[in-house]
C-alpha positions in Angstrom: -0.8 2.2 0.6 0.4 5.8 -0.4 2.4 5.8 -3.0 6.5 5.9 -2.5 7.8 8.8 -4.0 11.3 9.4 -5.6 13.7 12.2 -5.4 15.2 13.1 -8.5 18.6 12.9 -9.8 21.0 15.7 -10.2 20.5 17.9 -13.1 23.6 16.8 -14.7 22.0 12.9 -14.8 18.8 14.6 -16.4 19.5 16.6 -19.1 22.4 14.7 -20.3 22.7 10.7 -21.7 26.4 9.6 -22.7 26.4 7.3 -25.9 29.0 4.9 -25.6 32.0 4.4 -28.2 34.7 2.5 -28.0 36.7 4.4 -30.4 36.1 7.9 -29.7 34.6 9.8 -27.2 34.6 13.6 -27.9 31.7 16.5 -27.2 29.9 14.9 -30.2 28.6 12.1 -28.3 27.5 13.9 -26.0 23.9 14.2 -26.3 21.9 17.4 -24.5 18.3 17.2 -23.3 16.4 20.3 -23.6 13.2 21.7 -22.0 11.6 18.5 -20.8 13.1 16.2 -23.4 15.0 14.9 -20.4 11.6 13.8 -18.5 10.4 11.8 -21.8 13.8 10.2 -22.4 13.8 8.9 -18.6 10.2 9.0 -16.9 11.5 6.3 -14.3 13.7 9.3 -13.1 10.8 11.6 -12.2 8.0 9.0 -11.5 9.5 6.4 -10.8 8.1 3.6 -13.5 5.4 4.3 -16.2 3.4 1.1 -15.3 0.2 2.1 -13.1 1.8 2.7 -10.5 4.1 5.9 -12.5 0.4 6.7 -14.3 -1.3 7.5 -11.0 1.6 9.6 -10.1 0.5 12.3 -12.6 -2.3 12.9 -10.6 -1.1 13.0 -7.2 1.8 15.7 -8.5 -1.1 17.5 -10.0 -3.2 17.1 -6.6 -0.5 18.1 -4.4 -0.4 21.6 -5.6 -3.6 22.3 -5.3 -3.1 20.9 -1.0 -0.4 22.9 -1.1 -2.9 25.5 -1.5 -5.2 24.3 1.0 -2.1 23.8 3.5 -1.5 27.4 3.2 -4.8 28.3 3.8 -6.2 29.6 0.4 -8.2 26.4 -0.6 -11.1 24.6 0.8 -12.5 22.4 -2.6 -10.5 20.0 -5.2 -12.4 18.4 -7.7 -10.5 15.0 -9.6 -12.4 13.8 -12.7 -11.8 11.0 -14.7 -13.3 11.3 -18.0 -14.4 8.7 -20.1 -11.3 9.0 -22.0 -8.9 8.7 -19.4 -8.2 12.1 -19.2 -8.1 13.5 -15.9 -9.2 17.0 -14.6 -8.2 19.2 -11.2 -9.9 21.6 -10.0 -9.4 23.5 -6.6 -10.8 27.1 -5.4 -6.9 28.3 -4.7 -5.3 31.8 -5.6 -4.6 30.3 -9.5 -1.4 29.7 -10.9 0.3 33.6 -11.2 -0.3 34.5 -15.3 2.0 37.8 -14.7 5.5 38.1 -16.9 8.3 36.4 -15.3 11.2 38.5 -14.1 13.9 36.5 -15.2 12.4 33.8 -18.2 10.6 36.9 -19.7 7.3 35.2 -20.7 4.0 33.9 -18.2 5.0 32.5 -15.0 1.7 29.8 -15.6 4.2 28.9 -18.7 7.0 28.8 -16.8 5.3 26.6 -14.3 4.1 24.3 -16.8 7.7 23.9 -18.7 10.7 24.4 -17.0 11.7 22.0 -14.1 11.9 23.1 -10.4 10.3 26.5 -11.7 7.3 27.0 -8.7 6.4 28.2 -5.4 8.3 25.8 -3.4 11.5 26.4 -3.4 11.6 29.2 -0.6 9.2 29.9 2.1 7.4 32.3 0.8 5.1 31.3 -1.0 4.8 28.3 0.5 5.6 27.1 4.6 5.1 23.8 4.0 5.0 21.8 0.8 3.6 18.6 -0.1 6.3 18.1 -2.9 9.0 15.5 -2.4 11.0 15.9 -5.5 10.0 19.2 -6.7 9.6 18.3 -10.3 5.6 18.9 -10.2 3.5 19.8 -12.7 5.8 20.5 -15.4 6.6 16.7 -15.6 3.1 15.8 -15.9 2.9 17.9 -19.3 5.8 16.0 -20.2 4.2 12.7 -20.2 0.8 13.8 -21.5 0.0 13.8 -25.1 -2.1 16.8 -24.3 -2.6 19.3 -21.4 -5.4 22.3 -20.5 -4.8 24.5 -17.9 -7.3 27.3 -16.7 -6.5 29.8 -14.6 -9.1 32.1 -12.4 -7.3 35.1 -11.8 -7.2 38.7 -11.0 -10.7 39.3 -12.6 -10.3 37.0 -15.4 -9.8 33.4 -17.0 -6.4 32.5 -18.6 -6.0 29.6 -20.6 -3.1 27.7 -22.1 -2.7 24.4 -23.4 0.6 22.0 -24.3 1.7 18.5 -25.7 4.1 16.7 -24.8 6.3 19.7 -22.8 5.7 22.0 -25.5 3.2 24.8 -25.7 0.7 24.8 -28.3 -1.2 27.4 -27.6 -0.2 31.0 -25.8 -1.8 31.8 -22.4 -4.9 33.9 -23.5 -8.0 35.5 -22.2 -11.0 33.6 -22.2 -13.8 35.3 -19.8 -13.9 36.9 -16.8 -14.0 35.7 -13.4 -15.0 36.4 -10.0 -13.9 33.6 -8.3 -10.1 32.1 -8.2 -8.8 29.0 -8.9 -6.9 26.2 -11.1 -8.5 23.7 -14.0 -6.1 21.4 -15.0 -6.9 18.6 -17.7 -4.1 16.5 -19.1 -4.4 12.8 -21.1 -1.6 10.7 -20.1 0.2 10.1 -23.3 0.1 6.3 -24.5 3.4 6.7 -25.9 5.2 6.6 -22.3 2.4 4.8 -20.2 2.2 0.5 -20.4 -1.6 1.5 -19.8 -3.4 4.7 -19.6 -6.3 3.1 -17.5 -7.3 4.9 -14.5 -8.1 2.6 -11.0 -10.5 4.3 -9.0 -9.8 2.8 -5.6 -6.4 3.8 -6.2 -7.6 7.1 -6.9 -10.3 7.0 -4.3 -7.8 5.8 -1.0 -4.9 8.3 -1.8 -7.8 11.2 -2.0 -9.6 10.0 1.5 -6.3 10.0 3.3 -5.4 13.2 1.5 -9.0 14.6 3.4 -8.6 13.0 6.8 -4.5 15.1 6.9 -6.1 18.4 6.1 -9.0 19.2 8.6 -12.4 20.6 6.7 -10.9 20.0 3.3 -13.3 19.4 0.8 -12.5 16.7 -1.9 -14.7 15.1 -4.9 -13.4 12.6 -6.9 -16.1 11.7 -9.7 -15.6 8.4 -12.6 -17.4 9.6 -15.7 -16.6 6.1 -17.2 -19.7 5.1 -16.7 -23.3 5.2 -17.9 -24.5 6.6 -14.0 -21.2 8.5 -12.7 -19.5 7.4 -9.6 -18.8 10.2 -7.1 -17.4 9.6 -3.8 -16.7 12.7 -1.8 -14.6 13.5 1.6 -14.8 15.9 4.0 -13.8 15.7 7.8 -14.0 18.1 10.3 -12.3 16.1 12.7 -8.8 15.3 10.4 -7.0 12.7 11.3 -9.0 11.7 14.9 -11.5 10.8 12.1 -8.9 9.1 10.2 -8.0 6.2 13.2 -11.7 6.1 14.0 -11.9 5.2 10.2 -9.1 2.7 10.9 -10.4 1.2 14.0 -14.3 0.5 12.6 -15.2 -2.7 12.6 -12.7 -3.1 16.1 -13.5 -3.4 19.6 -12.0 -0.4 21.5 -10.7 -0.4 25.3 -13.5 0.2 27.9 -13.7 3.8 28.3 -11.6 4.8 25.1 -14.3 5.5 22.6 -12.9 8.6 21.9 -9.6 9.1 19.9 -6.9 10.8 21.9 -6.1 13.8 20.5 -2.7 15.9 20.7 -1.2 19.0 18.9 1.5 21.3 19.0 4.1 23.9 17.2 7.7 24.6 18.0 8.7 27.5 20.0 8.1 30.8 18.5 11.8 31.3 18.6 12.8 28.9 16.7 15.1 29.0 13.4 13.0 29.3 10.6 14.6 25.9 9.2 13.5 24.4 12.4 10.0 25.2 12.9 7.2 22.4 12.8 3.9 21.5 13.6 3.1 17.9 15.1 -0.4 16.9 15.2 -1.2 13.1 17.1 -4.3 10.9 17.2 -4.3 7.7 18.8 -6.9 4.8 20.1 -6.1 1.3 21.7 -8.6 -1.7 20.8 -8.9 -5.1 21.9 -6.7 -6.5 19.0 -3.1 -8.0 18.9 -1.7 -6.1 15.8 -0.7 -2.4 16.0 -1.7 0.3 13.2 0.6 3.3 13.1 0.9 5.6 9.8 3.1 8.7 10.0 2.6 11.1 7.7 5.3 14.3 6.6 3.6 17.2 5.2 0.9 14.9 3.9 3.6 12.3 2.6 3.1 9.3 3.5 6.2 7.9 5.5 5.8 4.3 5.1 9.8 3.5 7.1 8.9 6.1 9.7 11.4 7.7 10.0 12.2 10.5 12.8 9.1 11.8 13.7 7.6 8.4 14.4 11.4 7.5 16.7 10.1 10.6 18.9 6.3 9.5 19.2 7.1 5.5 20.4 9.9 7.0 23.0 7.2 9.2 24.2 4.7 7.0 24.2 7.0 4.6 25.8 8.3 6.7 28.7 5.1 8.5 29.8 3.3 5.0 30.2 5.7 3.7 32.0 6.4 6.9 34.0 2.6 7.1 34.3 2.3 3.1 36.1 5.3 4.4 38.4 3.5 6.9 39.5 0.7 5.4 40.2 1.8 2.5 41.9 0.5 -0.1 38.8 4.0 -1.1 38.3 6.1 -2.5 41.0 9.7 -1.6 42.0 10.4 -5.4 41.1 8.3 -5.3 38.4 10.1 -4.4 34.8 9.0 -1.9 32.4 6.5 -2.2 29.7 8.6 -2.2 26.4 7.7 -0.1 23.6 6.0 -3.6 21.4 4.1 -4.4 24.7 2.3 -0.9 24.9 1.7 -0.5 21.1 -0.4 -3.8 20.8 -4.0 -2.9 19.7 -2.9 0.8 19.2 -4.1 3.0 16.2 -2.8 5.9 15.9 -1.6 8.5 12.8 1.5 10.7 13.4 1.2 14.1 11.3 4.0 16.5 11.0 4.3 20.0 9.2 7.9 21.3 8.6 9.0 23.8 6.1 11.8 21.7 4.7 11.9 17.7 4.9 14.6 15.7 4.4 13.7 12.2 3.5 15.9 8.6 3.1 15.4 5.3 2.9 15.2 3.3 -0.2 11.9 4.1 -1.6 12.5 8.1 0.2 9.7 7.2 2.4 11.7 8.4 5.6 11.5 11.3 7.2 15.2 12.3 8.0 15.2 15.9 9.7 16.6 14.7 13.1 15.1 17.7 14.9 11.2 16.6 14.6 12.6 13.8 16.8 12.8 16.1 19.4 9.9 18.4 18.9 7.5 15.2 18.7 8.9 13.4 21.5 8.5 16.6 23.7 4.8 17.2 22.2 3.3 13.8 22.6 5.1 13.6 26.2 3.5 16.6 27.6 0.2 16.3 25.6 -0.3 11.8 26.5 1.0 12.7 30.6 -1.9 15.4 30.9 -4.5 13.2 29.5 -3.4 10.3 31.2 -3.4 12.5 34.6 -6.6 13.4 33.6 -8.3 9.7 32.5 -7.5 7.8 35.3 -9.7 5.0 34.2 -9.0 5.1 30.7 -4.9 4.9 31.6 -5.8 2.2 34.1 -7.1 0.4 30.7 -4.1 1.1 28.7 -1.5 0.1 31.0 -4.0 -3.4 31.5 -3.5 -3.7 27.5 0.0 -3.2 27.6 0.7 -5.7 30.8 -1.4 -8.3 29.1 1.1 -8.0 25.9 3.6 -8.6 28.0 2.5 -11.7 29.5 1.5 -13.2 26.1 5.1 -11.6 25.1 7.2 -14.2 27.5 4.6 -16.6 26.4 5.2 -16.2 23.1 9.5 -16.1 23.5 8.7 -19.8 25.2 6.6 -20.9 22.5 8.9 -19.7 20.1 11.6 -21.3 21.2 10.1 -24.6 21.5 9.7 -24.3 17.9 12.8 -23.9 17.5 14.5 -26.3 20.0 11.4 -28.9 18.4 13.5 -27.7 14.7 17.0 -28.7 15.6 16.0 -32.4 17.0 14.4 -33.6 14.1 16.0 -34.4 10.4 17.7 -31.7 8.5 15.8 -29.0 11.4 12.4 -29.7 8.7 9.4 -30.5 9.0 8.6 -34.8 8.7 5.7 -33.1 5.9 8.3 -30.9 3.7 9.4 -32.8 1.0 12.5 -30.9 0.0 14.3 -29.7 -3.3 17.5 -30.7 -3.7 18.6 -26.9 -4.9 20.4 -25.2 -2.3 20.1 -21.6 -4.2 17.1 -19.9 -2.3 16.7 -17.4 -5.5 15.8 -20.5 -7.5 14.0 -22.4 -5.3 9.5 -22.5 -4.8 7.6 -24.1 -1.4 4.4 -25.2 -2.3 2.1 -25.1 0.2 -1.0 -27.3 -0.1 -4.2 -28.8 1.6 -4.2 -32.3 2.7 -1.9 -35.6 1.7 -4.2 -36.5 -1.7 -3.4 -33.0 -3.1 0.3 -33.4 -1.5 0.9 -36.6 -3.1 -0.1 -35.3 -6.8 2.1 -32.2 -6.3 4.9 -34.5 -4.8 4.9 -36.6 -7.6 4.3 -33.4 -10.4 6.8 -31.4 -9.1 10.5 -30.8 -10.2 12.4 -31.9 -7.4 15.4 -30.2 -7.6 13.5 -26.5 -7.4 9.8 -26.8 -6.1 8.9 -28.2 -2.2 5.8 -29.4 -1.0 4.8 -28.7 2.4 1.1 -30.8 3.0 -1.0 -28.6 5.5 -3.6 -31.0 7.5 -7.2 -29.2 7.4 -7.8 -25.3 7.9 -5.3 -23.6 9.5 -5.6 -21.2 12.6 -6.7 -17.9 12.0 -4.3 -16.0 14.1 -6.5 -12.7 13.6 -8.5 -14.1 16.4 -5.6 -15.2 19.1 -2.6 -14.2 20.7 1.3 -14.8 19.5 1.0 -17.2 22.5 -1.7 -19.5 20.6 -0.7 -19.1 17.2 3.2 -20.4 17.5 1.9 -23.1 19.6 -0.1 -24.3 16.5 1.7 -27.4 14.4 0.5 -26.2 11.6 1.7 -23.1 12.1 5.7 -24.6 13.8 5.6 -26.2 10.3 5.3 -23.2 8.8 7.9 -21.5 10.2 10.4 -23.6 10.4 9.7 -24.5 6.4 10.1 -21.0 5.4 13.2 -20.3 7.6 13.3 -17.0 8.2 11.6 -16.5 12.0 8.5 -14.4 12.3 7.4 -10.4 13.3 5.9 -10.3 16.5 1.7 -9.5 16.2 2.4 -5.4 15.5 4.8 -5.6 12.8 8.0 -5.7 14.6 10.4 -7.7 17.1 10.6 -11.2 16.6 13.2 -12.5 15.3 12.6 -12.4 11.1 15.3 -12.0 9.3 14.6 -12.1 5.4 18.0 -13.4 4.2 17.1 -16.5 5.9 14.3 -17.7 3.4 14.7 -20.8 2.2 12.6 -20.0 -1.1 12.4 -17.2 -2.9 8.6 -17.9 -4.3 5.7 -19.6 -2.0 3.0 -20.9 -3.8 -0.3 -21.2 -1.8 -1.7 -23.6 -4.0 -5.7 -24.8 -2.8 -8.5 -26.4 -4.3 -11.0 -24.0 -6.3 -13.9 -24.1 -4.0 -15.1 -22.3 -0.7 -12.6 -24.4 1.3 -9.7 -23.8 -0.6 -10.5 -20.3 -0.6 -11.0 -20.1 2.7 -7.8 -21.8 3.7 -6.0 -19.4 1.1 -7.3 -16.4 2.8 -6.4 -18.3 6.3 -2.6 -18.2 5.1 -2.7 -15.1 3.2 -3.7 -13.8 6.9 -1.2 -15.5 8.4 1.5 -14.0 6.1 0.2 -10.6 6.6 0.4 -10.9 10.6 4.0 -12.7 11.0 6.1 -12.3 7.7 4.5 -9.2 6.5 8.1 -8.5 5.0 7.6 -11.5 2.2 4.9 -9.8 0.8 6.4 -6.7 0.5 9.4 -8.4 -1.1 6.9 -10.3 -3.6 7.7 -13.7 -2.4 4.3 -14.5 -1.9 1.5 -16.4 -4.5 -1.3 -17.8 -5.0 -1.4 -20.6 -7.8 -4.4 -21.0 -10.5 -5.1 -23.8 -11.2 -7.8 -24.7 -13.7 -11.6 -24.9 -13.0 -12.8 -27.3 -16.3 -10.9 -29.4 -18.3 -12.4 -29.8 -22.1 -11.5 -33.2 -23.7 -11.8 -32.9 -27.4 -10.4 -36.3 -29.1 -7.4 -36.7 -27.2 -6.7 -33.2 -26.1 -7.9 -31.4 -23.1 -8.3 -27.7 -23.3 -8.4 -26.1 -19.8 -10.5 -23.5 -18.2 -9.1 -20.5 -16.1 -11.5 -18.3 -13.7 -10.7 -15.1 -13.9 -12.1 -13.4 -10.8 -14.9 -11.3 -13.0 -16.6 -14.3 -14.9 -19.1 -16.6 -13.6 -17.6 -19.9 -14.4 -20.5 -21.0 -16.5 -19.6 -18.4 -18.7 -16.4 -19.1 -18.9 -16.9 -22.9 -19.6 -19.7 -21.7 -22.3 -16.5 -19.6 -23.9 -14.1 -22.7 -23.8 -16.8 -25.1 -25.6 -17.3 -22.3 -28.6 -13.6 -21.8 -29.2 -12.3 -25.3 -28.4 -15.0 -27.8 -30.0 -14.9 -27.5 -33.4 -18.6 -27.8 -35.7 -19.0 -29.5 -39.0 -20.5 -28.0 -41.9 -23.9 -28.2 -40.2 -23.1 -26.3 -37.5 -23.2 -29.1 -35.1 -20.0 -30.0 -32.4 -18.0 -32.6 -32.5 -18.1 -35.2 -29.0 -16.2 -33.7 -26.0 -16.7 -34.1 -22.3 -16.1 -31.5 -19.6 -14.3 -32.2 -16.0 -15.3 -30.3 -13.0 -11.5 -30.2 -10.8 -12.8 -29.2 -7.6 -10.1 -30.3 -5.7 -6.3 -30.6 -6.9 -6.3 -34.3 -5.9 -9.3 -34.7 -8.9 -5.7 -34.3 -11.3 -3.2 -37.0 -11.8 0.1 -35.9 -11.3 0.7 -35.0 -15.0 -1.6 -32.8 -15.3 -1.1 -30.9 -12.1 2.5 -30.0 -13.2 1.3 -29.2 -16.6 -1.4 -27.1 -15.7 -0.4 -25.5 -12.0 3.2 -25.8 -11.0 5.3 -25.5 -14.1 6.9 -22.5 -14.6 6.8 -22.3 -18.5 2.8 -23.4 -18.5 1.7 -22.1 -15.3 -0.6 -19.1 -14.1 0.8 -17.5 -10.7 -0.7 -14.3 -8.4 1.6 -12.2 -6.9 -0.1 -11.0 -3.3 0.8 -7.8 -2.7 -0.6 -4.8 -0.4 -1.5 -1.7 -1.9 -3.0 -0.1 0.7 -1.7 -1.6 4.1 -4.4 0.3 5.9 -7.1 -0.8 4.3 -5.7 -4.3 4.1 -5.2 -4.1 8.0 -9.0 -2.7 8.1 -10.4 -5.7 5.7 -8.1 -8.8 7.7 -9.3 -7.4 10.7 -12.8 -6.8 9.8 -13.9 -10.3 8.3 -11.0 -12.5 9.9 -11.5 -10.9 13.6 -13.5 -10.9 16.5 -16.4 -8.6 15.4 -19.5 -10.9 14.2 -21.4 -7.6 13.7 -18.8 -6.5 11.3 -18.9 -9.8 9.5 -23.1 -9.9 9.2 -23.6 -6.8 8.2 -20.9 -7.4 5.5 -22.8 -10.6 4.3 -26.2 -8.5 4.5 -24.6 -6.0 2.2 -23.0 -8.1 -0.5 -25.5 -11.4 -0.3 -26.6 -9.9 -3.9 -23.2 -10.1 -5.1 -23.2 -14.3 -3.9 -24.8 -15.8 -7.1 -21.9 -17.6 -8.3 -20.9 -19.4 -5.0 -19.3 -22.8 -5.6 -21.0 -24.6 -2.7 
């Protein structure tokens, strides 16, 4: 997903760190930050964390200026290269950073850009109407945490250069051509003195720069990986903006009969409006055959990942004009109730783009668009613009409401089959599962479920494990996949009433919300999907890891869920056994080649010494011992953390290979079959 982005503190927080002393505590210990000192002290202020996550955020600040640009209506191109060395270079056709002398710093205004915080083109509307900034410290940070930084600037006739370390200029703006054109080149290395790694990932890169193309309409944008010996270059370009984005979403789905084309609406405020509360709302939406809803709302090209206001005003709009729409029309009954808001956004894609001169933003991570007035504007936009297409689609609303009274039905269905579950929870011992064998820890923070194929594998990890913190929950063969079937079917499912009732904190309906999860009700803080290491454990791992997604997508966001490695060889040598690891890039006989060189030792002759090699294919090949040595405990142990990156394309992958489309799923298998040489079957 988009990255989260963090507002920064308050000046005074910045540039200023108290030392502590008991004894005294005078102006001397108070220690002042100058220039960008402040940023290098404290990156986690500005960024937000200086693991990948904080590197990749030097781009995107970089990146956003130059859309800023293109939002304004002076940039069509932007160029991202990643260099061999890491370095990184932007380049977009804009006006150029201004080179002229600053009226009030007295030196370049590209310098003052470059080194002085909150010193840019955003902070009134004049240069700018809208801004894809957040937290306004921009480019001037990214010099801050880059050991070195290149800025060209096409301007005015020529080409003006400067170039920094660290937050410091090391060289004076200066002529270096002439120029026609316009434009900014900016090159920076991420310094290795502030980042855990300085390694680029170019599907990060690559995601965050497609959705960045589908939000501005006819935007060019190249990304190019010079790491290797044949360059990678992807490049995005849509002339229908974001109705191309939810058809990008939907591929691989079935849509409604009729509804192969994207609904499309747009519209501005009145021209009357206060200047702080103008805005432009631009809406896309689709409805396919699926259970699960895909909704992304976007501020200004931030990605609002808690909604926020202008997404409250799209789903009552969207909620009222069905509805009023069925009325109408006679497909709803006087006795009959109202579709609710979950029952019409079932198998809806849609992406929610708003333009305002001034966000607000809240919520934790300050993905939440607070400006209470695009409420309005949004509700009143989508309203009129959904009630004149739906007016004018008569077949394609008679589909929609169809969709939406189906999701209803299964919606009751799935309340009863809910609370069977839980009426089946309270009658039997302790509300759990006959299958859970328990830990006697109460403190959920402390305690790990284990959940495992089959009573062989369950019986070694019941007899390996640490009773008072780890559970075992035993599944009995492949779980459902609920990609493929309603709410209705999938809490019907043992398997899946075990589940639930196990974990203890209720379930999301199918599109993300309702139900009744509640997160503070886990009963264990860590959930170990723990499978054999072949095709069938992976496929049952990928069946949960579904399952997860769909009904307690909050646990994965929370980190609570992981996968468990356990080892693929064991390599006795004497009376030691040295085990073997995959790591997801080496073909296992590799790997087991490695583990004889380093493990069996030679004589002077060069020849091994005796050792034999075990296959574990299944968990249940282990004894006990060495399950809990090897798998499940905590000092010795290898665990994955699942987490979503990009819940877009994570939606778009679950639903592709674990959903109804078998066209999807062949031509998939037709592409990669070259990639299948390793298969463990």
């Amino acid at each position: 997903m988009s990255l989260g982005r963090i507002v920064s503190p308050t000046l005074r927080e910045r540039n200023c760190v108290v030392k502590k002393n008991e004894h005294h505590y005078g102006g001397e210990e108070i220690k002042v930050l100058k220039g960008l000192e402040a940023v290098r002290m404290r990156p986690g202020m500005y960024i937000g964390t200086t693991s990948k996550t904080g590197l990749h955020h030097l781009v995107w600040e970089v990146v956003d200026n130059s859309v800023d640009e293109a939002m304004a209506g002076f940039c069509n191109k932007i160029q991202v290269t990643v260099h061999p060395d890491n370095s990184i270079t932007v380049v977009d056709n804009g006006r150029g950073i201004p080179v002229d002398l600053h009226p009030t710093e007295r030196k370049p205004t590209l310098e003052v850009v470059l080194t002085i915080l909150h010193a840019g083109g955003k902070f009134d509307n004049n240069a700018y109407k809208v801004s894809g900034g957040l937290h306004g410290v921009g480019i001037s940070v990214v010099n801050a945490l880059s050991k070195r930084m290149v800025v060209q600037v096409k301007r005015d006739g020529h080409i003006y250069e400067i170039e920094l370390a660290r937050g410091e200029v090391t060289k004076k703006m200066h002529v270096v051509g002439d120029s026609k054109a316009t434009g900014t080149t900016v090159t920076f290395w991420p310094d290795d003195q502030i980042f855990e790694t300085t390694v680029y990932d170019y599907d990060t890169l690559r995601n965050r720069l497609q959705e960045t193309a589908f939000l501005n309409k006819n935007l060019k944008i190249v990304l190019r990986d010079e790491r290797e010996l044949t360059p990678r270059v992807d490049e995005f370009c849509y002339s229908g903006g974001i109705i191309d984005f939810v058809k990008f979403l939907n591929d691989g789905k079935t849509v409604l009969p009729g509804c192969s084309k994207p609904i499309y609406i747009e519209g501005t405020s009145d021209p009357d409006a206060p200047a702080a509360r103008k805005g432009e709302v631009e809406v896309s939406l689709q409805w396919n055959t699926s259970y699960s809803e895909t909704v992304m709302s976007f501020a200004n090209d931030i990605y609002t990942e808690e909604g926020g206001m202008h997404l409250e005003g799209f789903r009552t709009a969207l909620t009222k004009t069905v509805n009023d729409y069925a009325r109408s029309h006679k497909l709803l009954k006087e006795k009959d109730a109202n579709l609710t808001g979950d029952d019409i956004r079932e198998g809806l894609t849609a992406v929610i783009s708003v333009k305002l001169p001034d966000p607000q933003f809240e919520g934790q991570t300050k993905a939440k668009l607070g400006s209470s007035y695009m409420r309005t504007l949004t509700n009143k936009i989508v309203s009129a613009g959904l009630a004149e297409y739906l007016e004018e689609h008569p077949n394609q609303a008679k589909e929609i409401f169809k969709k939406g009274a189906q999701a209803a039905k299964g919606r009751l269905a799935a309340q009863k089959a809910r609370q069977a579950t839980r009426r089946k929870s309270l009658l039997e011992t302790a509300s759990l599962p006959g299958k859970l064998a328990d830990c006697s820890v109460r403190d959920a923070s402390m305690t790990e479920l284990f959940i495992v194929e089959g009573d062989s594998a369950g019986g070694s990890a019941k007899d390996g494990r640490r009773r008072d913190i780890q559970a075992i929950l035993p599944l009995r063969g492949k779980i459902l996949n609920v990609e493929r079937v309603g709410d209705h079917r999938a809490f019907s499912s043992d398997t899946i009433q075990s589940l639930i009732t196990a974990i203890g904190t209720g379930v999301t309906l199918s599109n993300g919300e309702g139900g009744d999860f509640d997160i503070s009700k886990a009963r264990y803080h860590k959930i170990i999907i723990m499978t054999d290491a072949d095709v069938d454990g992976a496929h049952i791992r990928i069946l949960l890891m579904t399952f997860f997604y769909k009904y307690m997508r909050p646990l994965i966001d929370a980190g609570y869920i992981y996968s468990a490695c356990p080892p693929i060889f064991g390599v006795k040598v004497g009376k030691r056994i040295h085990y073997v690891y995959p790591d997801g890039k080496t073909p296992e006989e590799t790997l087991l080649a490695q583990a004889i060189d380093e493990y069996v030792p030679r004589d002077a002759e060069g020849k091994q010494r005796k050792y034999s090699v075990q296959r574990y294919k299944g968990l249940g090949e282990m004894d006990p011992q060495q399950l809990a040595d090897t798998t499940m405990d905590p000092k010795t142990r290898i665990l994955q953390r699942i987490s979503i990156e990009d819940a877009s394309r994570a939606d778009l992958a679950v639903t592709r290979l674990m959903g109804t489309s078998v066209e999807y799923r062949k031509d998939y298998i037709e592409r990669h079959a070259k990639d299948a040489r390793f298969l463990d079957i």
